[in-house]
C-alpha positions in Angstrom: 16.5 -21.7 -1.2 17.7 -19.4 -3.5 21.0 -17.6 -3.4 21.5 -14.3 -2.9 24.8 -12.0 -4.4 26.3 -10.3 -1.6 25.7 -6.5 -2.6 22.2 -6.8 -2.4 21.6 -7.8 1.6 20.4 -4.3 2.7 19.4 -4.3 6.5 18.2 -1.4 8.4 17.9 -0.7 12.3 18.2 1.4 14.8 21.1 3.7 15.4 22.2 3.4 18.9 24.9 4.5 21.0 27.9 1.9 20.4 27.2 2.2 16.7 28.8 6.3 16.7 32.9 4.7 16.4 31.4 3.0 12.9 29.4 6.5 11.8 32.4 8.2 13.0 34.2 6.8 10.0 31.9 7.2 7.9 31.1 10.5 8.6 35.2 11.6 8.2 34.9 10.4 5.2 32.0 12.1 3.6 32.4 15.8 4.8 34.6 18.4 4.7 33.9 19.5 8.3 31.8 15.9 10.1 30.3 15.7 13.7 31.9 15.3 16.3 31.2 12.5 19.2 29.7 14.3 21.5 27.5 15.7 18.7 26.0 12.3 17.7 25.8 11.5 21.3 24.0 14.5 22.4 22.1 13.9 19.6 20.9 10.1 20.6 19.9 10.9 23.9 17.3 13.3 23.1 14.3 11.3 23.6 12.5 13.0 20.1 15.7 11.9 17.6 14.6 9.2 15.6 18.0 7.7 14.0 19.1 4.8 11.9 21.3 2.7 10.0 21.6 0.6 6.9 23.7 -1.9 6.3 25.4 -4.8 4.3 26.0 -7.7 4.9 26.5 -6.5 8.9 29.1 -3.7 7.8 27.7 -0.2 8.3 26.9 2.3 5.1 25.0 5.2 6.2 23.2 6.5 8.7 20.0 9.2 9.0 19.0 11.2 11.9 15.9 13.3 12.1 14.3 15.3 14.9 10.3 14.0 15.6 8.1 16.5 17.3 4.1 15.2 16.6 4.0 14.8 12.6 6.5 16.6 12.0 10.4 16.1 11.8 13.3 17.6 11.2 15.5 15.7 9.2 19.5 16.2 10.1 21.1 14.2 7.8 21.3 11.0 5.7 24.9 10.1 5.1 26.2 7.1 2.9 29.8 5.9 3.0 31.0 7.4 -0.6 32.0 4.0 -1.6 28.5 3.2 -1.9 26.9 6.2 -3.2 24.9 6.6 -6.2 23.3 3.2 -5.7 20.1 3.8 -4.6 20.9 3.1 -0.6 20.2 6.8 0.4 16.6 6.7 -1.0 16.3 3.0 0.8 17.3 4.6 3.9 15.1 7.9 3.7 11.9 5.4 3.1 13.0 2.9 6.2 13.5 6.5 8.1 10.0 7.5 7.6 8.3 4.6 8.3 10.5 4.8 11.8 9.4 8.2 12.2 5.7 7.9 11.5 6.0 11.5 10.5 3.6 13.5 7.7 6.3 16.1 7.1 10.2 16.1 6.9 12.2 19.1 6.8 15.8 20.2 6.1 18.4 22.4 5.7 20.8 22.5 3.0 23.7 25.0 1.9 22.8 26.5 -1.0 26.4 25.4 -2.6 25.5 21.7 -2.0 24.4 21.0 -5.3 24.7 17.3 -5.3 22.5 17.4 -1.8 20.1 19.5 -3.2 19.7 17.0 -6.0 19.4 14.1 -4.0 16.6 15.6 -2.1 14.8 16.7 -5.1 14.8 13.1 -6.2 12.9 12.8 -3.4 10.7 15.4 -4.1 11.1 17.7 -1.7 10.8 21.2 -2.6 12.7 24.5 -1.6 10.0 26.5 0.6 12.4 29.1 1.8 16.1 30.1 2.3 17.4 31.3 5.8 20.2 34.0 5.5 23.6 33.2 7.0 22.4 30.1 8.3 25.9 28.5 8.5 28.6 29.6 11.0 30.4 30.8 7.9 28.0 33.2 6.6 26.4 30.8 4.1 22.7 30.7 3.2 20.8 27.6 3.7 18.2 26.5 1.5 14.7 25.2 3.6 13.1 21.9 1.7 10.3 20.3 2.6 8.7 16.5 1.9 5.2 15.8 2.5 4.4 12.0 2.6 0.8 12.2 2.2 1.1 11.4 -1.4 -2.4 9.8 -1.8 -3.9 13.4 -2.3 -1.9 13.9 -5.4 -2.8 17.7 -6.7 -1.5 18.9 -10.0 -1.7 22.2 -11.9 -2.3 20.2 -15.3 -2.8 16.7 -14.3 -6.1 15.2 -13.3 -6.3 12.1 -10.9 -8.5 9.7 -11.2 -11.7 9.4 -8.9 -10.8 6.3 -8.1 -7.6 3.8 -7.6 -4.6 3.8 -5.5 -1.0 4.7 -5.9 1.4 1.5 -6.4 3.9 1.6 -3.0 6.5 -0.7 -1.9 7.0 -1.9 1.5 10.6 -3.5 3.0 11.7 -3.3 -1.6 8.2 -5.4 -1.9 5.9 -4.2 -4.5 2.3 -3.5 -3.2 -0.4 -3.4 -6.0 -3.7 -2.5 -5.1 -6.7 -3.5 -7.0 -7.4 -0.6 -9.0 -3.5 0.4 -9.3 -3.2 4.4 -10.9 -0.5 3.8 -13.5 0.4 7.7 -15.3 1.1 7.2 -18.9 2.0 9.8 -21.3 0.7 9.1 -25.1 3.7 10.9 -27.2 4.0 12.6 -29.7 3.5 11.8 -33.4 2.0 7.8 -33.9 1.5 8.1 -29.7 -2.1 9.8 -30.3 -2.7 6.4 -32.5 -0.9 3.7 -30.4 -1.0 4.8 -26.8 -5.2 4.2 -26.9 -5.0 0.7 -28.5 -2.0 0.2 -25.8 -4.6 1.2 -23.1 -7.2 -1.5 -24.4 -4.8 -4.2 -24.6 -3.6 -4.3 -20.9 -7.2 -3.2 -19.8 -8.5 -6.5 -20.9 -5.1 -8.7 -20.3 -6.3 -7.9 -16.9 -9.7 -7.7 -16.5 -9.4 -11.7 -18.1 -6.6 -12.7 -15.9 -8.1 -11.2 -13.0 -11.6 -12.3 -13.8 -12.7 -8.7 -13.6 -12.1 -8.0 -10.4 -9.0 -5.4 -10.7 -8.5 -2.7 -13.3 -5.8 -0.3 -14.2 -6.8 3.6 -13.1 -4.9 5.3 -16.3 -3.7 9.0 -15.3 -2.5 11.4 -17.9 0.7 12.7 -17.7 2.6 15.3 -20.0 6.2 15.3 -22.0 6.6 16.6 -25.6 4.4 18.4 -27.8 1.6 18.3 -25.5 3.1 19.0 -22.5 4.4 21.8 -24.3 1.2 23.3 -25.4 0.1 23.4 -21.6 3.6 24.4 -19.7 5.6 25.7 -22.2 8.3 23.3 -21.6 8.8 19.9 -23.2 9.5 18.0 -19.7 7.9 19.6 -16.8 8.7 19.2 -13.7 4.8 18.1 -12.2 5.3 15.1 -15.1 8.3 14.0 -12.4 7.0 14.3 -9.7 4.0 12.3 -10.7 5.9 10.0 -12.0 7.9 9.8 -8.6 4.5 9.6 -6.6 3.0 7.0 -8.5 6.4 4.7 -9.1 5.1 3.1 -12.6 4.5 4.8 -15.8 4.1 4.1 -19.5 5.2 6.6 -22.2 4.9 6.8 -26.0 7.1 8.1 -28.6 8.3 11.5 -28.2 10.0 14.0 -29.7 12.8 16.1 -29.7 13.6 19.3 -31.8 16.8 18.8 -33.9 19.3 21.5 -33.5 17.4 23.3 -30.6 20.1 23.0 -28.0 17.1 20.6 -26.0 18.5 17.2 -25.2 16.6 13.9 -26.0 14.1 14.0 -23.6 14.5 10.2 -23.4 17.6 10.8 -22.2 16.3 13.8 -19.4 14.2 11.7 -18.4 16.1 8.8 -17.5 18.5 11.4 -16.0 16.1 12.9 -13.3 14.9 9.7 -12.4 18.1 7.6 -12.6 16.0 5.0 -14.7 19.7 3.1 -15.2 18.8 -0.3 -16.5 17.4 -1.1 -20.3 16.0 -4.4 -19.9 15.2 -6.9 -23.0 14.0 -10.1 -23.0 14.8 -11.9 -25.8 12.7 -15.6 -26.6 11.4 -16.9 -29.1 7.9 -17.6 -30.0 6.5 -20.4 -32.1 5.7 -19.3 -35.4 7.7 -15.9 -35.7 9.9 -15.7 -38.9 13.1 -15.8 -38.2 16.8 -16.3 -40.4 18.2 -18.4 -37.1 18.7 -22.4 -37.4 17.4 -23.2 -33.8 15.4 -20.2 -32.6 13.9 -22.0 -30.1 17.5 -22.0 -28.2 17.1 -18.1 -27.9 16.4 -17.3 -24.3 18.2 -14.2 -23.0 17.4 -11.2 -21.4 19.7 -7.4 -22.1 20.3 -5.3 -19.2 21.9 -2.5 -20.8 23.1 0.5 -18.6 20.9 3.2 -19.7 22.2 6.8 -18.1 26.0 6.5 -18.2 27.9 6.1 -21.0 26.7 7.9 -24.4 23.4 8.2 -22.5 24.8 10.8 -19.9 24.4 13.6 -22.5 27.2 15.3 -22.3 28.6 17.0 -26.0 29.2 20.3 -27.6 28.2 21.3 -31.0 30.6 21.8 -33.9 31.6 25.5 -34.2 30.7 26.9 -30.5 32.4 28.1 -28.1 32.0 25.3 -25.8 33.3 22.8 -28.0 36.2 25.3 -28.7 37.3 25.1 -25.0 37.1 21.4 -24.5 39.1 20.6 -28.0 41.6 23.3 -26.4 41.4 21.6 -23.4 42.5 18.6 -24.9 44.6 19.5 -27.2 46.5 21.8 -24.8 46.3 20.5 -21.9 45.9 16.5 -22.1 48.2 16.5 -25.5 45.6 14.7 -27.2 46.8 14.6 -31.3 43.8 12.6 -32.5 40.9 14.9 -33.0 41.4 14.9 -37.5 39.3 17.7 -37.8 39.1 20.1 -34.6 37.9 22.4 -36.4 34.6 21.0 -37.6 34.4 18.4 -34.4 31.5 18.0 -32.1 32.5 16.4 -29.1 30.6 13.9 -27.0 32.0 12.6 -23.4 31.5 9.0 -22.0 31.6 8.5 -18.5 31.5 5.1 -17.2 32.1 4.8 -13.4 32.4 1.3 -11.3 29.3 2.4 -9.0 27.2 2.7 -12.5 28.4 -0.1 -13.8 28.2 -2.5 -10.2 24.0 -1.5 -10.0 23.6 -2.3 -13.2 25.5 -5.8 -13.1 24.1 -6.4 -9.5 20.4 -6.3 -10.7 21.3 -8.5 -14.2 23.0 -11.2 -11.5 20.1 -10.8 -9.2 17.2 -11.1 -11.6 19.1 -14.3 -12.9 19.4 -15.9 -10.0 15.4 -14.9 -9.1 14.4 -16.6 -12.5 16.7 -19.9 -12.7 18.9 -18.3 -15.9 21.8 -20.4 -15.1 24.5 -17.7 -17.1 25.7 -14.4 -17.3 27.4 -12.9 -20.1 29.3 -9.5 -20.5 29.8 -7.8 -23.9 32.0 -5.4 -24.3 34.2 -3.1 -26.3 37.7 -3.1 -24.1 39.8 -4.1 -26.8 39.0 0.0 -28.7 38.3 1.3 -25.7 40.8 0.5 -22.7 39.7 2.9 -19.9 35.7 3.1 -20.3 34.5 0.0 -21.9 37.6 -2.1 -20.0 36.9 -0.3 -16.8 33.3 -1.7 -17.4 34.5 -5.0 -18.0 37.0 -5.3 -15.2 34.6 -4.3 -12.4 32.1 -6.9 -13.8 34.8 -9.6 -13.5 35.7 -8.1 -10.3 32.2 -7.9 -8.9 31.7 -11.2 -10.0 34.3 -13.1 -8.3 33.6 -11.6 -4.9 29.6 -12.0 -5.0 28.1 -14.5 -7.5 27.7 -18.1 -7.8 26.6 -17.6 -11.5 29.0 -18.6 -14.3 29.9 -15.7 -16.2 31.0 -15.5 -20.1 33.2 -12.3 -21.3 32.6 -11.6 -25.1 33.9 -8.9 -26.7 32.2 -6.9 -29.2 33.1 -7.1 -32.8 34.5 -9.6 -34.9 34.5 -12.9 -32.4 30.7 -12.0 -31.7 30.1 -11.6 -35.6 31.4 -15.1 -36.0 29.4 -16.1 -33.5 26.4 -14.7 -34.0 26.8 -15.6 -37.2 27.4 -19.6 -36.8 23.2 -19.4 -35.9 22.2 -17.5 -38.9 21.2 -19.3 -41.6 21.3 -16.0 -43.9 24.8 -15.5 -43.8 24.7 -12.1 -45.7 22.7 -10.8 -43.3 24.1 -7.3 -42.3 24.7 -7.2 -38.2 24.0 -4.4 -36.1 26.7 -2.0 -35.2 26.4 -1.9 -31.1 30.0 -0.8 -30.3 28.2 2.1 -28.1 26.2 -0.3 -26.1 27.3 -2.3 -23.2 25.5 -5.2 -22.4 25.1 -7.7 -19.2 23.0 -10.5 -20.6 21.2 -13.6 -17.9 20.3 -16.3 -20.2 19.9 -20.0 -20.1 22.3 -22.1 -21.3 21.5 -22.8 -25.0 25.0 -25.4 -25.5 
């Protein structure tokens, strides 16, 4: 049997009356003004509350509690300990809540100031339908959202479904693939009107031959760029995300971005709304490829490189505006900083790198190692330059490591020791490397000693 690492043993049950002590803390935690007790236990004895709880490794991280009355429920919370926030648990516990509840429609209430709520539940795609006027007990409006989980009927302003195939679902984190799957693509912008048809043709006969013709991919249209553009009036609309949340696979060509418009890379947006967090790379070698490296065939790795944090969060300020005026003054004035050269002519950029981004992202690399035998894992970093962002990165992968794997892991710092060797398997030794000191990588590989 395989092992497992420990972060990634998600259970769900019931929540149940000796379980409120452990929601209690929890719940203190989380919120400004928590239930109480005897609210939770009210709560559990109404026969229509349908509540849960998910949990690691037998320790309690959240809980959800919804109101069922025929198809219909009201959903009162989900609440995940903040230690373990922003890991995908809350959208794991909303799916195991709904397949509890056996509902068609979830509603919920949500102040209007609770922006990070209000996020979440978009991610969900629910939708605001209404907003009820001092809702709150002090005077604040609530916001009325709304899921429907009848998804199959997908309807669309611009988008057209196909007549036939089925949306790809996941049951218990188990991919389910029907026969005639609907995968959305969108074909991009410049080469995409050339490539993203021969794309299409490719996989359509990969597998109608491995499948001996008896499934095919049901392609569905989706929009972002020029195109989407033309039809919305906005480069990333927000149908394209919700389709792409309904259908849970999609494939996208090149796109565009206008340089100097003030419009962030829509790469980068749309990794954003739907926390796509992990660039993974395999990296092997195939017989025949040219190739300036003395024993190619040794090459066997693949990248998992976090893809929403870091540079990729999107956060700067132009040269010469006023935004970037108040952050350099910020800094300067406030946080002493003496090391912008220029501040005058200075964009600035932010990097945040957090130790819940950065656990996800080396979780999954650990996990997918130990799924496919890659007997290694190896961290590549910048911490010597950068001491608080790229050697916070490194030290809660070394961290996380020695409380949850069995894997061996190597620590490899980015610059000169990886140029020499890198270099030591490169037969063209003039060969110009890559300049990756913005990238942090978390490579499973086999051993190739």
């Amino acid at each position: 049997m395989k092992p497992t690492i420990k972060p990634i043993n998600i259970s769900f049950r019931a929540f149940e009356i000796q379980d409120i002590e452990d929601v209690l803390v929890i719940e203190r935690l989380a919120y400004k003004i928590p239930w109480n007790k005897a609210k939770f236990t009210h709560s559990l004895h109404n026969p229509n509350t349908v509540a849960c709880l998910i949990f690691k490794d037998n320790q309690v991280l959240g809980y959800s509690i919804a109101l069922r009355a025929s198809k219909v429920a009201d959903l009162l919370n989900i609440c995940i300990h903040p230690d373990y926030q922003h890991q995908g648990l809350g959208k794991k516990l909303f799916v195991y809540q709904l397949q509890a509840s056996g509902v068609k429609e979830v509603f919920i209430e949500v102040r209007t100031s609770n922006h990070s709520a209000l996020s979440f539940y978009k991610k969900l795609r629910f939708e605001a339908i209404n907003t009820r006027k001092k809702y709150y007990s002090d005077g604040e409006d609530a916001i009325i959202l709304r899921f429907i989980t009848d998804n199959q009927s997908m309807t669309y302003k611009h988008i057209h479904k196909p007549v036939d195939g089925k949306k790809i679902t996941f049951k218990e984190g188990v991919i389910q693939v029907p026969n005639k799957p609907i995968i959305g693509y969108i074909e991009g912008d410049g080469i995409g009107a050339d490539v993203s048809p021969v794309m299409k043709k490719v996989i359509d006969a990969v597998v109608d031959k491995t499948y001996d013709g008896q499934r095919a991919i049901q392609w569905m249209e989706i929009y972002a760029g020029e195109k989407a553009n033309a039809l919305y009036g906005e480069y990333l609309p927000q149908e394209t995300l919700d389709a792409i949340q309904a259908l849970s696979v999609a494939i996208k060509g090149p796109l565009t971005t206008p340089v100097g418009g003030g419009m962030r890379s829509l790469n980068v947006a749309i990794r954003q709304e739907l926390d796509l967090f992990i660039c993974q790379r395999p990296v092997q070698y195939f017989v025949g490829t040219p190739t300036p490296v003395k024993a190619p065939e040794k090459v066997d790795m693949v990248i998992f490189r976090e893809n929403s944090e870091d540079i990729y969060a999107g956060i700067e300020y132009q040269a010469g505006t006023e935004e970037v005026k108040k952050v350099i003054n910020f800094l300067q004035n406030e946080m002493r900083t003496t090391k912008i050269r220029f501040p005058q002519t200075s964009g600035i950029g932010i990097k945040p790198v957090s130790q819940e981004g950065t656990q996800r992202l080396v979780r999954a690399a650990i996990q997918y190692a130990i799924d496919n035998d890659k007997d290694s894992v190896t961290l590549v970093h910048k911490g010597n330059i950068m001491k608080f962002t790229e050697g916070g990165f490194r030290d809660w992968v070394i961290s996380l490591h020695k409380t949850s794997s069995v894997l061996k892991l190597s620590v490899m710092g980015l610059g000169v020791n990886l140029a020499i060797q890198t270099r030591a398997q490169l037969s063209l030794l003039k060969m110009s490397l890559p300049m990756l000191s913005y990238n942090k990588f978390y490579c499973a590989q086999k051993s190739i000693q």
